[in-house]
KEFILO-571024 format. One record per residue (C-alpha): residue number from 1; residue in one letter; x, y, z. Coordinates in nm, 3 decimals. Each point is the difference from the previous one (the first is absolute). Last residue first. Example, Ala and Ser with C-alpha at 12.3 -4.5 7.8 and 13.67 -1.06 7.14 Angstrom:
[2,'S',[1.367,-0.106,0.714]];
[1,'A',[-0.137,-0.344,0.066]];
//
This chain:
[458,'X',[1.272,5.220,4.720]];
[457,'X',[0.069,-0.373,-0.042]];
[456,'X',[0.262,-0.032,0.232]];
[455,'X',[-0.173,0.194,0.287]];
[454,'X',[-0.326,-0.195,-0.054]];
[453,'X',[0.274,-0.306,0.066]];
[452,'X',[0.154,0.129,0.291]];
[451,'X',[-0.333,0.144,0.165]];
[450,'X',[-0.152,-0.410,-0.077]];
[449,'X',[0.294,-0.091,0.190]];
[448,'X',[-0.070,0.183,0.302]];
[447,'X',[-0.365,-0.091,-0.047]];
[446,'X',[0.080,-0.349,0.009]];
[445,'X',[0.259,0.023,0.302]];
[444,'X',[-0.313,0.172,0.165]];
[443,'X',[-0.194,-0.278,-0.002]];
[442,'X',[0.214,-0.304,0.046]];
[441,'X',[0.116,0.257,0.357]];
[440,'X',[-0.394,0.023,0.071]];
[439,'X',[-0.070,-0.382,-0.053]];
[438,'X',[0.320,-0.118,0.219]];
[437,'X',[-0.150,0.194,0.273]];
[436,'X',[-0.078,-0.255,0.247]];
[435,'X',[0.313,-0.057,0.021]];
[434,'X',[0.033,0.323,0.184]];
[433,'X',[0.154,0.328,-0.074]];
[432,'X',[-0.027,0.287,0.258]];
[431,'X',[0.347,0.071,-0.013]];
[430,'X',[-0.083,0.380,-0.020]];
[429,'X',[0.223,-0.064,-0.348]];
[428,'X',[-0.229,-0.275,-0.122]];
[427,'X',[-0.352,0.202,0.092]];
[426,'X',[0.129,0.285,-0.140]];
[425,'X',[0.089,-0.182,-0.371]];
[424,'X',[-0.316,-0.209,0.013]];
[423,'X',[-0.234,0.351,0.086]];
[422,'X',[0.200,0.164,-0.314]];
[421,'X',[-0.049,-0.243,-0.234]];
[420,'X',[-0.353,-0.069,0.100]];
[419,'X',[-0.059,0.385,-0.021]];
[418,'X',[0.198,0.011,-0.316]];
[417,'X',[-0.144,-0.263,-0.188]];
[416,'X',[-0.371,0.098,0.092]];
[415,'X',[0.024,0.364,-0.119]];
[414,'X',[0.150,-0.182,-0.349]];
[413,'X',[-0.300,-0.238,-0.003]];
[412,'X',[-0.201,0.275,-0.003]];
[411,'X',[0.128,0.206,-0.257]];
[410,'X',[-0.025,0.353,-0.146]];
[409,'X',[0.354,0.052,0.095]];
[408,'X',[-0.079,0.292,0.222]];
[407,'X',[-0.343,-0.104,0.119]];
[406,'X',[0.133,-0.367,0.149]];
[405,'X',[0.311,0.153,0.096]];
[404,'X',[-0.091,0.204,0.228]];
[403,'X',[-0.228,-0.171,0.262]];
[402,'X',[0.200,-0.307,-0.025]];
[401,'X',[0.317,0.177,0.029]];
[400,'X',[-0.152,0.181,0.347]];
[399,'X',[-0.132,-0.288,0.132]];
[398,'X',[0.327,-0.216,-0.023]];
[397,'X',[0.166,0.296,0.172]];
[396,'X',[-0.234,0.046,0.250]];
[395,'X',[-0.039,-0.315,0.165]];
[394,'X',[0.367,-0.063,0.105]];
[393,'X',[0.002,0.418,0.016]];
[392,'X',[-0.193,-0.042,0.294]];
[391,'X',[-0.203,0.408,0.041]];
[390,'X',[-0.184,-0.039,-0.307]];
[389,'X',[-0.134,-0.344,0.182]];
[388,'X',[-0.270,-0.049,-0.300]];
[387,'X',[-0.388,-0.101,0.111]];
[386,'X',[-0.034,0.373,-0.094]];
[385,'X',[0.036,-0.055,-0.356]];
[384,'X',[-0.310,-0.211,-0.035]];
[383,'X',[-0.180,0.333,-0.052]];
[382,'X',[0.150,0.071,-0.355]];
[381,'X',[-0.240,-0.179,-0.188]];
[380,'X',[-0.242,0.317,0.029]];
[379,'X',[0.240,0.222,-0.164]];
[378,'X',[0.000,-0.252,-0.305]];
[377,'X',[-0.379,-0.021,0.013]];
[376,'X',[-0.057,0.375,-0.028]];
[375,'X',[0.289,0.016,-0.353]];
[374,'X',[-0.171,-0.368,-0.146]];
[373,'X',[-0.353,0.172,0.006]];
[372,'X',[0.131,0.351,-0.104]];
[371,'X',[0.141,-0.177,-0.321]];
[370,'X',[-0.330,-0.207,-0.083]];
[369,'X',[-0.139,0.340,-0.163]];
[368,'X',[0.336,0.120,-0.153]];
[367,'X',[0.066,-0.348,-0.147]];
[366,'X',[-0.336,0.071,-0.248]];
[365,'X',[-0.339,-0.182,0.065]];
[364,'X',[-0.145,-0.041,-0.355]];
[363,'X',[0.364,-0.222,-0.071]];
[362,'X',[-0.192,-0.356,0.051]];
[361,'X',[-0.239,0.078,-0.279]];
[360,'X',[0.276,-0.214,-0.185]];
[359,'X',[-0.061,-0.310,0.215]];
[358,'X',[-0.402,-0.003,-0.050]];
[357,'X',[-0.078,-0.360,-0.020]];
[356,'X',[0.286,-0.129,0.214]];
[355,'X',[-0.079,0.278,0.201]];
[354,'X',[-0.293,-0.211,0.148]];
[353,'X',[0.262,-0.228,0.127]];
[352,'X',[0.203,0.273,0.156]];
[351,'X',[-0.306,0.110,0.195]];
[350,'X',[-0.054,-0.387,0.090]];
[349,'X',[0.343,0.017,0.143]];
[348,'X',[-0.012,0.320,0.171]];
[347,'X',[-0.311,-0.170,0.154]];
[346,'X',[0.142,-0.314,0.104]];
[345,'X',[0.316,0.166,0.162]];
[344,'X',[-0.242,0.191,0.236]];
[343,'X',[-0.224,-0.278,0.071]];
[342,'X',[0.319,-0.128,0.110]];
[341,'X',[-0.013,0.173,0.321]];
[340,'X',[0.146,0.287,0.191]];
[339,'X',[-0.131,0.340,-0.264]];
[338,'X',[-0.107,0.289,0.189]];
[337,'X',[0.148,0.269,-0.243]];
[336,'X',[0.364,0.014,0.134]];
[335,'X',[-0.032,-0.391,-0.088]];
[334,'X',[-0.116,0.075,-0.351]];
[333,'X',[0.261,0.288,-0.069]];
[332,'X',[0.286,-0.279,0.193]];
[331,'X',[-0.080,-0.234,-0.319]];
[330,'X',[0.196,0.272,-0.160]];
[329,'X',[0.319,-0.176,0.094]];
[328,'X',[-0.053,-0.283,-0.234]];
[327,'X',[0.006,-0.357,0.014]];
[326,'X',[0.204,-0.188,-0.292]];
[325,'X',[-0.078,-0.161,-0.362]];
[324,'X',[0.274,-0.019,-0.155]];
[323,'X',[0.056,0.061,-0.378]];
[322,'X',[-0.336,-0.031,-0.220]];
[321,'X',[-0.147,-0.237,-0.299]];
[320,'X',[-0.306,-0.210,0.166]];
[319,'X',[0.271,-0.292,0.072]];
[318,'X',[0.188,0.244,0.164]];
[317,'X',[-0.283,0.132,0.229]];
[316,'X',[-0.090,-0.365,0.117]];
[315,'X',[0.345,-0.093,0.129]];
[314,'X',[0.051,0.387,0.171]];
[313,'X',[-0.364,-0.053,0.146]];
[312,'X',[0.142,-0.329,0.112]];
[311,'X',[0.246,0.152,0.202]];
[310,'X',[-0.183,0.236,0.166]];
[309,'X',[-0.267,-0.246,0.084]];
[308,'X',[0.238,-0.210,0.206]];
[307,'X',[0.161,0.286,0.193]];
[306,'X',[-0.325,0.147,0.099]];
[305,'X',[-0.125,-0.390,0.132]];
[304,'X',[0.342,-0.088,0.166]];
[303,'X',[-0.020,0.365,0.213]];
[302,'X',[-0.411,-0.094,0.045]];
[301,'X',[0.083,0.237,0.340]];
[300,'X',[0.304,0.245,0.002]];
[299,'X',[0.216,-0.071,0.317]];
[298,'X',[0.132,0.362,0.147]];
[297,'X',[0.038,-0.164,0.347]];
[296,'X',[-0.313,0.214,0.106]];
[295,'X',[-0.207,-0.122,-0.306]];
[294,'X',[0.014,0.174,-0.327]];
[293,'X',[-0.319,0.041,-0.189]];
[292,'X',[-0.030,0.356,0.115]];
[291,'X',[-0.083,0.171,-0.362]];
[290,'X',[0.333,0.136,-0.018]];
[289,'X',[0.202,-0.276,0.155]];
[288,'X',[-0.197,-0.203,-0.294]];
[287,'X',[0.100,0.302,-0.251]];
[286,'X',[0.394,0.040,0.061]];
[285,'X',[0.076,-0.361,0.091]];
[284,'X',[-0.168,-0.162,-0.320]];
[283,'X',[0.165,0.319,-0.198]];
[282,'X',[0.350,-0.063,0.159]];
[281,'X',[-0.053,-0.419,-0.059]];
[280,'X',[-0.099,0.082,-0.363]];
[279,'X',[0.308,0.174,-0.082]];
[278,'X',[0.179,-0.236,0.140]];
[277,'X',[-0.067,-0.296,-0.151]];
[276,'X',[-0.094,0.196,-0.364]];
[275,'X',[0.375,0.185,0.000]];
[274,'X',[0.163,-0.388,0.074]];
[273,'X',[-0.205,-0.228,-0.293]];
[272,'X',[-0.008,0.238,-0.278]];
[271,'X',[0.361,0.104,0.029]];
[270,'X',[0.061,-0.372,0.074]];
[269,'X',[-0.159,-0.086,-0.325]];
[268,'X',[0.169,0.218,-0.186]];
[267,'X',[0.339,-0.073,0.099]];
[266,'X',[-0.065,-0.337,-0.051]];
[265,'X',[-0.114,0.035,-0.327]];
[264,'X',[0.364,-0.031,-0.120]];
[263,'X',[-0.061,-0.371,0.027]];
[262,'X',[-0.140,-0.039,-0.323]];
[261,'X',[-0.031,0.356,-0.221]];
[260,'X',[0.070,-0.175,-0.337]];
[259,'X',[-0.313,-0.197,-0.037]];
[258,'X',[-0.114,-0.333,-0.158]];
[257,'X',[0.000,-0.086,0.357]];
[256,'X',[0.159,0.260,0.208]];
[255,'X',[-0.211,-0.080,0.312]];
[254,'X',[-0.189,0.314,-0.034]];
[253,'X',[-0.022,-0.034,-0.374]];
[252,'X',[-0.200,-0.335,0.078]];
[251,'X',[-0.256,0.203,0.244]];
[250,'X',[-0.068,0.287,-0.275]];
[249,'X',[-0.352,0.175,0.141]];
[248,'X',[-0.274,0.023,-0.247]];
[247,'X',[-0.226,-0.120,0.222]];
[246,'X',[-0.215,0.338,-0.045]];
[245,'X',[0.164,0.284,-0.110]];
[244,'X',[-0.183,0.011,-0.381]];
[243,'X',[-0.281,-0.220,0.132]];
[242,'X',[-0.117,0.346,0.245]];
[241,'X',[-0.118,0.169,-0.296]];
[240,'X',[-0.293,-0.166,-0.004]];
[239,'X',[-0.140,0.217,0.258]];
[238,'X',[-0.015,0.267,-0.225]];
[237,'X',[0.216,0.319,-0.064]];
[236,'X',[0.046,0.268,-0.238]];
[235,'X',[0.218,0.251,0.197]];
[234,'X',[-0.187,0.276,0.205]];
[233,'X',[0.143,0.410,-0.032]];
[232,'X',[-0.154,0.165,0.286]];
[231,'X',[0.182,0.320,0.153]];
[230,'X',[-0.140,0.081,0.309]];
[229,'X',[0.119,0.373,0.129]];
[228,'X',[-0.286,0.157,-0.171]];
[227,'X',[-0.097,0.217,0.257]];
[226,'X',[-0.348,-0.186,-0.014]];
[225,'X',[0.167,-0.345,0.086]];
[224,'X',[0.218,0.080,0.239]];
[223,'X',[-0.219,0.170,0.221]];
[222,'X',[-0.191,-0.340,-0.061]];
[221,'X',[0.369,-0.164,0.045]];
[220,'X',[0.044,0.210,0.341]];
[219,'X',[-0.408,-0.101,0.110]];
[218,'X',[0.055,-0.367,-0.056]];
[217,'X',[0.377,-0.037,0.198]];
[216,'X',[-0.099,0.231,0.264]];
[215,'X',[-0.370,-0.198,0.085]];
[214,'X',[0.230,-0.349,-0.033]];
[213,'X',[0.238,0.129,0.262]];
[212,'X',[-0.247,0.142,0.261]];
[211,'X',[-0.158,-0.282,0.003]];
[210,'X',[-0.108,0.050,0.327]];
[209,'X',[-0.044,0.388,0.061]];
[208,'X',[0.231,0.017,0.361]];
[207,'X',[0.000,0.392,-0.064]];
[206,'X',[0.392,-0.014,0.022]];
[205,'X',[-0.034,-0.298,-0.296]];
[204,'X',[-0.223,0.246,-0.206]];
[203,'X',[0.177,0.290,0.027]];
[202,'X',[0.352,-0.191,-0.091]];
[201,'X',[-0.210,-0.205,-0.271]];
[200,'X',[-0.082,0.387,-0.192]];
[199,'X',[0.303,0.149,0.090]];
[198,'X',[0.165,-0.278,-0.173]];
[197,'X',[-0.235,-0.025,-0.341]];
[196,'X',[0.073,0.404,-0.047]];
[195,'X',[0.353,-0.084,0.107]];
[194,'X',[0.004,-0.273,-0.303]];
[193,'X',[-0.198,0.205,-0.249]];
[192,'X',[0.261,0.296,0.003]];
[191,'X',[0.299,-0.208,-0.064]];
[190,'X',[-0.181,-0.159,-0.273]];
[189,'X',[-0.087,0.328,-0.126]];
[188,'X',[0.313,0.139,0.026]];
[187,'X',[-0.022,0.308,0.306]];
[186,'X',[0.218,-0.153,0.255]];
[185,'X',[0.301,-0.045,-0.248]];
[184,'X',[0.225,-0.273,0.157]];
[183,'X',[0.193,-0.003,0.285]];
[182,'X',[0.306,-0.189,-0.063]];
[181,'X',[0.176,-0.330,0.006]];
[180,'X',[0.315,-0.138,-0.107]];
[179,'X',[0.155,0.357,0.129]];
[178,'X',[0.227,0.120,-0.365]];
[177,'X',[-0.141,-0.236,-0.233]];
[176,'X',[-0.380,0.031,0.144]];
[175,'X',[-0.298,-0.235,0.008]];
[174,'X',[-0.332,0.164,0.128]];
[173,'X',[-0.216,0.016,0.284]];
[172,'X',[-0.351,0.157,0.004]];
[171,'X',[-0.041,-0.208,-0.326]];
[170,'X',[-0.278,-0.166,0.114]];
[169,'X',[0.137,-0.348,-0.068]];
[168,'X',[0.343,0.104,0.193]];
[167,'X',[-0.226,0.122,0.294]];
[166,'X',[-0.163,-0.346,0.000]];
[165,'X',[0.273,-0.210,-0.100]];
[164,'X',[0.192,0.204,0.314]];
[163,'X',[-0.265,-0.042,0.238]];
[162,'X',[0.014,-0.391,-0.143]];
[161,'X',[0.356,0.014,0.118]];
[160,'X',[-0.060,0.158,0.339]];
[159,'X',[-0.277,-0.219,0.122]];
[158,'X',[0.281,-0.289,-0.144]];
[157,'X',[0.245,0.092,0.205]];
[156,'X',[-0.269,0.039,0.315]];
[155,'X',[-0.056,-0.348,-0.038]];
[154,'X',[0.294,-0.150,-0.042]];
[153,'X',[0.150,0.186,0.325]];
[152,'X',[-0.310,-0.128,0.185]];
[151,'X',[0.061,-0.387,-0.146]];
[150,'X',[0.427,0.172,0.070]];
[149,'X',[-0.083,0.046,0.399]];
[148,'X',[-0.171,-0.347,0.014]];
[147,'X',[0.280,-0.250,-0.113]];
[146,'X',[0.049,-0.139,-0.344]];
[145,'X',[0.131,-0.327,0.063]];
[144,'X',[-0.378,-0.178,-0.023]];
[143,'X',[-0.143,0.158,-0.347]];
[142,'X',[0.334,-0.184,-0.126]];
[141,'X',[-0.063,-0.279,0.164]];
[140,'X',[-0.376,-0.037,-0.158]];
[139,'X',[0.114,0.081,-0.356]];
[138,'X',[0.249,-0.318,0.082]];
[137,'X',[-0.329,-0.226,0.135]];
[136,'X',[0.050,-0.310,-0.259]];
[135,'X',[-0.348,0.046,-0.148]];
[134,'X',[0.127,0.386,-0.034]];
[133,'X',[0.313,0.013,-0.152]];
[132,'X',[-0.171,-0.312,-0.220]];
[131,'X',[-0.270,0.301,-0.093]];
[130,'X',[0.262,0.236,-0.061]];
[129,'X',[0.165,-0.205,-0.208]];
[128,'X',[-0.269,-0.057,-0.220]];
[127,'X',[-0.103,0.324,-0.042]];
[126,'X',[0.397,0.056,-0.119]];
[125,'X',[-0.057,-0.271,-0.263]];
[124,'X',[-0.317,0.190,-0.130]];
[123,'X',[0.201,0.363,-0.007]];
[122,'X',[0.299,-0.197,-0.235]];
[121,'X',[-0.260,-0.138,-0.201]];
[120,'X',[-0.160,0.360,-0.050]];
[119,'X',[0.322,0.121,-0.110]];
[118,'X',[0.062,-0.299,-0.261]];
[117,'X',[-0.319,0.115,-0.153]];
[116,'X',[0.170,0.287,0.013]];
[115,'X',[0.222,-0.014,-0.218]];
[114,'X',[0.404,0.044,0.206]];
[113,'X',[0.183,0.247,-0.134]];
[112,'X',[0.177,0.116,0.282]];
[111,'X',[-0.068,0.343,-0.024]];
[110,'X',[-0.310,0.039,-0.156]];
[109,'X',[-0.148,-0.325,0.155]];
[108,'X',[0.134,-0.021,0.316]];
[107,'X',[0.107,0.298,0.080]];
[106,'X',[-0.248,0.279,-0.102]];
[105,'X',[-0.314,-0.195,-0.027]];
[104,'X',[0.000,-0.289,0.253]];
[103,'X',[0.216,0.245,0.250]];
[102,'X',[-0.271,0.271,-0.065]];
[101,'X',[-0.291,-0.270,0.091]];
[100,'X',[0.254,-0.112,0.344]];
[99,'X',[-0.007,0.382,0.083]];
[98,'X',[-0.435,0.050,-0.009]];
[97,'X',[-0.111,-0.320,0.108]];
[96,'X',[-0.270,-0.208,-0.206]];
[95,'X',[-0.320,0.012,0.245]];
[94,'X',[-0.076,-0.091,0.381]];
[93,'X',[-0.248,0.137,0.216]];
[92,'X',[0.054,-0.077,0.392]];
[91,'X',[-0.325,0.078,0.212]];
[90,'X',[0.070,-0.372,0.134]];
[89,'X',[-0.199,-0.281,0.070]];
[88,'X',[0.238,-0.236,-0.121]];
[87,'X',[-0.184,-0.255,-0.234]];
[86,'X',[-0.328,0.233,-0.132]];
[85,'X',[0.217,0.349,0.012]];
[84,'X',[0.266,-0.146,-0.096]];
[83,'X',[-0.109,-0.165,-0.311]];
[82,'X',[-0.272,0.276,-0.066]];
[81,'X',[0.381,0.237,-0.031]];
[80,'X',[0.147,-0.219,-0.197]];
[79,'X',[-0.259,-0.156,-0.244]];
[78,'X',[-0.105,0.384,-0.048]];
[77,'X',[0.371,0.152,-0.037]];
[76,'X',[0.091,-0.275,-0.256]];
[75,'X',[-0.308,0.017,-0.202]];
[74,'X',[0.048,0.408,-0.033]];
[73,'X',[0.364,-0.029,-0.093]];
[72,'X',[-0.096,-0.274,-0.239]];
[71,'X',[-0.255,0.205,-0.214]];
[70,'X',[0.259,0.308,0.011]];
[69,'X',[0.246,-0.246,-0.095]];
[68,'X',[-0.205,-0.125,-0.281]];
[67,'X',[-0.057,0.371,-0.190]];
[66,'X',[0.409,0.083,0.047]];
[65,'X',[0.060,-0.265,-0.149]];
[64,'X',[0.343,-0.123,0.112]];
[63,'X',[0.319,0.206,-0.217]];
[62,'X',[0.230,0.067,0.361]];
[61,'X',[-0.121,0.330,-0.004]];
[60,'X',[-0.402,-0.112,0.002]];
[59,'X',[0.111,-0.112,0.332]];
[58,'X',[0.057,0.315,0.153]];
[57,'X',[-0.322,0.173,-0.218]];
[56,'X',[-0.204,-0.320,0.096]];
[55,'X',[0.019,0.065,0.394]];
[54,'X',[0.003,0.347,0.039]];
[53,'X',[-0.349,0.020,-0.121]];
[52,'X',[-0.158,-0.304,0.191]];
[51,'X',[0.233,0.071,0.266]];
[50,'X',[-0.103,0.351,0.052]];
[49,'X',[-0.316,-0.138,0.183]];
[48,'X',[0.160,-0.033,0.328]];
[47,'X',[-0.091,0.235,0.171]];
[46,'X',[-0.394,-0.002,-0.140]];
[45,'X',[0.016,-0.369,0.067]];
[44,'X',[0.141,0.055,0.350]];
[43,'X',[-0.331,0.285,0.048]];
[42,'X',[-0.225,-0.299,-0.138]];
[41,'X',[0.098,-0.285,0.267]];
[40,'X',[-0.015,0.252,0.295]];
[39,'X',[-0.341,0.089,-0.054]];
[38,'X',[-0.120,-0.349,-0.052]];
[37,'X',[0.141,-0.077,0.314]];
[36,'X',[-0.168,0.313,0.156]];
[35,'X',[-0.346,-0.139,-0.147]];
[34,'X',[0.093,-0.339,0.118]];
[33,'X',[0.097,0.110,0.332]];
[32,'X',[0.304,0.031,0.217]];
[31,'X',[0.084,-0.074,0.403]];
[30,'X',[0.265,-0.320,-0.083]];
[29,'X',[-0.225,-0.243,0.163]];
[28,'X',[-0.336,0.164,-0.165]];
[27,'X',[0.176,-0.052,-0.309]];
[26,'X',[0.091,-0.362,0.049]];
[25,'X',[0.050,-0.066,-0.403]];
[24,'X',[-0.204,-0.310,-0.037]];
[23,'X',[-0.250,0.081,0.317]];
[22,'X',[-0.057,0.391,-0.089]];
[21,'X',[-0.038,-0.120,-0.385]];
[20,'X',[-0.283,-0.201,0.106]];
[19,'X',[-0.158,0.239,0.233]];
[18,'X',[0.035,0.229,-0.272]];
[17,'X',[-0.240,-0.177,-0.220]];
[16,'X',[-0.202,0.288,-0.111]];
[15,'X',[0.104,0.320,0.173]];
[14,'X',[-0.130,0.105,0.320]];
[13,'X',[-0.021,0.381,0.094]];
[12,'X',[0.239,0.160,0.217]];
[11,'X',[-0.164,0.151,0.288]];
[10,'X',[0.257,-0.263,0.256]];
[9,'X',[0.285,0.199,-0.158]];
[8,'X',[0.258,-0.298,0.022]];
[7,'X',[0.300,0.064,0.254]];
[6,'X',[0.365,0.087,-0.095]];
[5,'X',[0.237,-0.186,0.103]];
[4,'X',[0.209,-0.017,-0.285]];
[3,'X',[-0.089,0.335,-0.055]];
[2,'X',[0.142,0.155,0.345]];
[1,'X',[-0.174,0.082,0.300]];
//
């Protein structure tokens, strides 16, 4: 019997008002509990946690206060994630995306010299076009064209790239000049801490202990804690400091009035715009295939509803002071955990919320004790790879980029390109090409051309 079927321990004992929260968020449908919802909701928090560090120092590059972006990094990942959970029913927890912050930073402002206030206008215009993308059903196509081998292919891509964060995080694998990557030194601390943590949730998880997860993640950072691997160094902060970020954004320097940027912003925006689509739609596919939300047909339920909130989370997050808001790929830590409603979004959110108050205490759980988390649940997310024809190389192919390039170029929406690339290319020399495929050939012609000019900017 799998999770998502799972039934409810009828010795459980009753929580206040979980009949009510059964009925909103159809627990008892979906074969979870509150308690195991709740559960799930804190061990994606603990996973994705980082943020609230990471978060600030990236942006804090690109001269924004560092103080205020912590305060808007935690607003935007609560109003996201209790968004989706409350609208979409979905354990899907959203914050400012890792990739898309750096581009903010490192290109856009340092680089191109755009302020950032102008930044932020640039990220609120691109919430805005996702949200027309989706009123007018063109995020909805695109989930559409992408046939069923590359949602498994998507999926096990990304187990593998947030096995690779994870093991990368730890520092069990290292960058090298001669290799790329290397083993790194076993015995560091860090190192040491992380397979400490893993045998600890790999014991757990064979013993069937639920919340396996969350029990590894406390007990490495209190093993953490007295071995002095925590280093604590908190920032003055208050709540207040959230006005510095907050609707600050530049709208008439987007537009080039009073500016000298104008329509060069177009580049930006469609950076901002195209990696967000898509790398949303591969986490969306990855986690709801992952918590059995899928139907047979490979339709995700409340598709209009997930799409929706995503965009306005992105809308809402710049006008609190932070880059895109997207979904991340740790949400699958809450779903490995038990998590298959929105109860589970709702209380990473509210966790975030709280942090608002506490941001820099944020760093008391170290990356080596969420590493082992994000290394077990990677390995996990590999089991939709067997719904792949290995054998057809018309299926194969397109899997096999997916599945590669997604942890090898640290990018989703790369994985995505060359699986739908691939598939459209096969598909039109196998002279299976219909009209009906006009969408999937529009497609891929974009991504060829967005290769071409990522190739002549490099």
């Amino acid at each position: 019997m799998t999770q998502a079927t799972r039934p409810i321990d009828p010795g459980a004992p009753p929580i206040v008002g979980a009949h009510r929260l059964d009925r909103y968020f159809r627990m008892s449908e979906r074969g979870t509990t509150a308690r195991t919802e709740v559960l799930a909701g804190v061990t994606t928090f603990l996973t994705m946690a980082y943020i609230v560090l990471v978060n600030p120092a990236i942006l804090g590059l690109a001269g924004m206060p560092v103080a205020s972006v912590a305060a808007a990094t935690c607003f935007a990942a609560a109003f996201a994630s209790i968004l989706m959970g409350v609208i979409a029913n979905t354990p899907l927890a959203l914050a400012p995306g890792m990739g898309l912050n750096a581009y903010f930073s490192f290109t856009v402002v340092q680089q191109m010299g755009v302020p950032w206030p102008v930044a932020l206008g640039c990220v609120l215009i691109s919430g805005v076009a996702f949200l027309l993308l989706t009123l007018t059903g063109v995020r909805q196509m695109i989930v559409a064209v992408i046939p069923q081998q590359l949602f498994a292919a998507v999926a096990g891509g990304i187990g593998l790239f947030i096995g690779f964060i994870g093991l990368k995080n730890a520092g069990i694998v290292v960058a090298s000049p001669a290799t790329l990557v290397a083993l790194g030194d076993l015995t560091a601390p860090g190192a040491a801490l992380a397979l400490f943590g893993l045998l600890v949730i790999g014991a757990l998880s064979v013993w069937n202990v639920r919340g396996a997860m969350l029990i590894g993640i406390i007990g490495t950072t209190l093993v953490g804690w007295f071995a002095g691997q925590v280093v604590f160094k908190p920032e003055p902060y208050s709540l207040s400091a959230l006005t510095g970020t907050a609707f600050k954004l530049d709208l008439p320097g987007v537009f080039g009035i009073g500016g000298r940027h104008g329509l060069g912003l177009i580049e930006i925006l469609f950076v901002f715009l195209f990696v967000d689509l898509f790398d949303n739609i591969g986490t969306l596919v990855a986690v709801t295939k992952r918590a059995g939300l899928m139907d047979a047909a490979g339709r995700i339920p409340g598709l209009n509803r997930i799409l929706m909130t995503d965009a306005v989370a992105t809308i809402v997050g710049s006008l609190a002071g932070t880059s895109t808001v997207t979904s991340y790929v740790e949400s699958a830590a809450g779903v490995q955990a038990g998590g298959r409603t929105g109860l589970t979004a709702v209380v990473t959110g509210v966790l975030f919320l709280l942090t608002m108050f506490v941001a820099p205490y944020a760093q008391l759980i170290p990356l080596a004790a969420t590493a082992p988390a994000l290394i077990i649940v990677g390995g996990l997310m590999l089991l939709p790879l067997r719904e792949v024809d290995w054998e057809d190389a018309y299926s194969a192919i397109p899997a096999f980029l997916t599945v590669a390039m997604i942890p090898l170029t640290f990018s989703i929406a790369n994985g995505l390109a060359f699986g739908i690339t691939a598939h459209a290319l096969l598909k039109l020399i196998r002279g299976r090409i219909t009209t009906a495929d006009w969408f999937l050939l529009l497609l891929a012609g974009l991504f060829v051309v967005r290769f071409v000019w990522m190739s002549a900017g490099a």
